[in-house]
N, C-alpha and C positions, 0 to 999 in steps of 0.2 A: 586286335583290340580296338575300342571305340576310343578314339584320342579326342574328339573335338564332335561337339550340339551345330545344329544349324536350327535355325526357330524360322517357319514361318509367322507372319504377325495376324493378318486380317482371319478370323474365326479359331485362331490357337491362343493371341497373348490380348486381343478384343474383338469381343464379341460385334463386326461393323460390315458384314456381309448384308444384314436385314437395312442397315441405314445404306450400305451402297447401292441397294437394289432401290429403295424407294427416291434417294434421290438422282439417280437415271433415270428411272420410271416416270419421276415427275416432270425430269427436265425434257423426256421425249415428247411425253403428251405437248406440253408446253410450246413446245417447236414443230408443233406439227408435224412427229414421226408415230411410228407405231410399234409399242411394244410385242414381241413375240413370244410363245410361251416358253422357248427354249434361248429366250436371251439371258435370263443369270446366269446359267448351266454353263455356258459360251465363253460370255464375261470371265467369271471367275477363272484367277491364274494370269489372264490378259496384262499387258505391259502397256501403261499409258496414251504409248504410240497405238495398238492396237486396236484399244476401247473404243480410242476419242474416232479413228475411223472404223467399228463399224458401228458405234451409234451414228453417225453423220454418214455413211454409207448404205449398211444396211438397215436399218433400224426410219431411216427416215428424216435425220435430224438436217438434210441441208449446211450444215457450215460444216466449215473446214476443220481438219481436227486438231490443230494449234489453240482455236477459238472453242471448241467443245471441251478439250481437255484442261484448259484454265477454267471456263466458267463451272464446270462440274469441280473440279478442287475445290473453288472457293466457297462452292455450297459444303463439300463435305470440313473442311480446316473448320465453317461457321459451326456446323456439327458436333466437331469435338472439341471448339471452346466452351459448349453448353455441358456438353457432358464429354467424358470418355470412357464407355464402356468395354471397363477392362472383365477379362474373362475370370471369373473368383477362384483362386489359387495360383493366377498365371504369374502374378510379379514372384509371389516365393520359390515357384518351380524354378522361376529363373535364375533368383541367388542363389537356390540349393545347388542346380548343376553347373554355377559360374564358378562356385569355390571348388569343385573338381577338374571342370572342362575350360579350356578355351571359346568362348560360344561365338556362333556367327548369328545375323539373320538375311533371308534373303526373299523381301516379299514384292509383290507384284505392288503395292502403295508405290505414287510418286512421292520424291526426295523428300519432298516439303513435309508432307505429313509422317513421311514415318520419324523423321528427325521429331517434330511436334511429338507425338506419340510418346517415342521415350522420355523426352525432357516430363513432360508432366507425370506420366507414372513412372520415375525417378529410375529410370532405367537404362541413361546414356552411358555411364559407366559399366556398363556390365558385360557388352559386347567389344568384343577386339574386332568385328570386322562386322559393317552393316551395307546390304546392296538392295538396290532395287532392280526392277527387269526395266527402268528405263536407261540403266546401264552397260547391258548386255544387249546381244543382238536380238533376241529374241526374248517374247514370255514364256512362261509354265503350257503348255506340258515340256516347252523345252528345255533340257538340264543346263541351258546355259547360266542362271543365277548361281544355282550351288555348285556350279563345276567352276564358276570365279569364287566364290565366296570358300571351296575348299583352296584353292590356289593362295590365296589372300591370306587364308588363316597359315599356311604352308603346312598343309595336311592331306594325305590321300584321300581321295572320295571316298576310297573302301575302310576309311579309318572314321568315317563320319557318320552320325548318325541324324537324320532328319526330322527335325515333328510337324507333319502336315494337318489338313482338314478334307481338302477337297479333290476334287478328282484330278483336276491339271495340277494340281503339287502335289499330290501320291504318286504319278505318275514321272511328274520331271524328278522327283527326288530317286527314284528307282532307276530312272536314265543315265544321270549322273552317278550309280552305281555306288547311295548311301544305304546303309540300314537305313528303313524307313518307319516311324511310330505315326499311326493316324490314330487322332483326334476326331471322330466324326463330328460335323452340327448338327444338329437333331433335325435343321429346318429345313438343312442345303445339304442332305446324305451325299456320301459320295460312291460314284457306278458301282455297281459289285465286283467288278474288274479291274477297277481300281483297287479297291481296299484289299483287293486278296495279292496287291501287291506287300502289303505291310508286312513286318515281321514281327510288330509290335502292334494290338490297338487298345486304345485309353481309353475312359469315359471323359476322365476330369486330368486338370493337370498335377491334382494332389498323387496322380499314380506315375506320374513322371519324376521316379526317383533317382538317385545315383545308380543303384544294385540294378534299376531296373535296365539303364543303358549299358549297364558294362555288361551285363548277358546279352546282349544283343547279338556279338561277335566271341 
């Protein structure tokens, strides 16, 4: 049986892949690096420690990734004080499977922002256990997030069920050995190799029901 959700955040609970892409995009030009056509691809999943070196490694950017990794947060926090583009139906998805589930999330966003995140879409209370991969030793595709974030909730991985978007979290959710439900972005698809990891795929979060997780196992 599926006992306990793990929610990815970035393109399942708001829609802020297209803003992280454009403000790395902007911050490389800026620093005189060079965007690649296969840097969001790369990125996404990425654990802070990861990004901030290889924008400042491969990508071009020259500084170190202590100094990449703050200035690029504080563009994106400036971001979601303007707005925050939540994904429409993703806060109810969430109360509906918190009054059944214990819910985790476990997203590749550093600390600062995902705590931000929920505070404003009124969603700190909903989760019993929240991680990010600058927690773990590794990011997405590695299953180390939801293999803490099952530990935490004191749930088997094979008892969890994951909602992803993209190809390194379809893929680390499948690692860590959860039912996995993908979410695609219409803008940032994920490989075919990926998604045919799913066991489940969504359009919207309105189809992210109870009935539909507990058939999952």
């Amino acid at each position: 049986m599926i006992t306990a959700v793990v929610f990815d955040l970035d393109g399942v609970l708001i829609d802020t892949e297209p803003v992280w892409e454009e403000v790395r995009r902007a911050y490389v030009a800026e620093t005189g690096g060079t965007w690649l056509p296969e840097a969001q691809r790369r990125l996404m999943g990425m654990s802070t420690a990861e990004w901030s070196r290889y924008l400042g490694a491969d990508l071009g950017v020259g500084r170190d990734p202590e100094r990449v990794a703050t200035e690029v947060i504080e563009r994106m926090a400036g971001r979601y004080e303007q707005r925050l583009p939540l994904v429409p139906g993703a806060v109810d998805a969430v109360r509906r499977l918190a009054a059944r589930f214990p819910l985790g999330l476990a997203s590749s966003s550093p600390r600062r922002l995902i705590d931000r995140v929920l505070v404003v879409a009124g969603l700190a209370d909903a989760f019993t256990v929240t991680l990010s991969t600058e927690q773990v030793a590794a990011g997405k595709p590695s299953p180390d997030v939801y293999l803490a974030a099952a530990e935490r909730l004191g749930v088997p991985p094979s008892e969890c069920a994951a909602v992803e978007d993209s190809s390194n979290g379809l893929r680390a959710a499948a690692a860590a050995g959860m039912a996995v439900i993908a979410m695609p972005h219409a803008a940032y698809p994920p490989a075919p190799d990926a998604l045919a990891l799913a066991d489940l795929v969504i359009a919207t979060p309105e189809e992210l029901t109870t009935e539909a997780v507990a058939r999952l196992r």
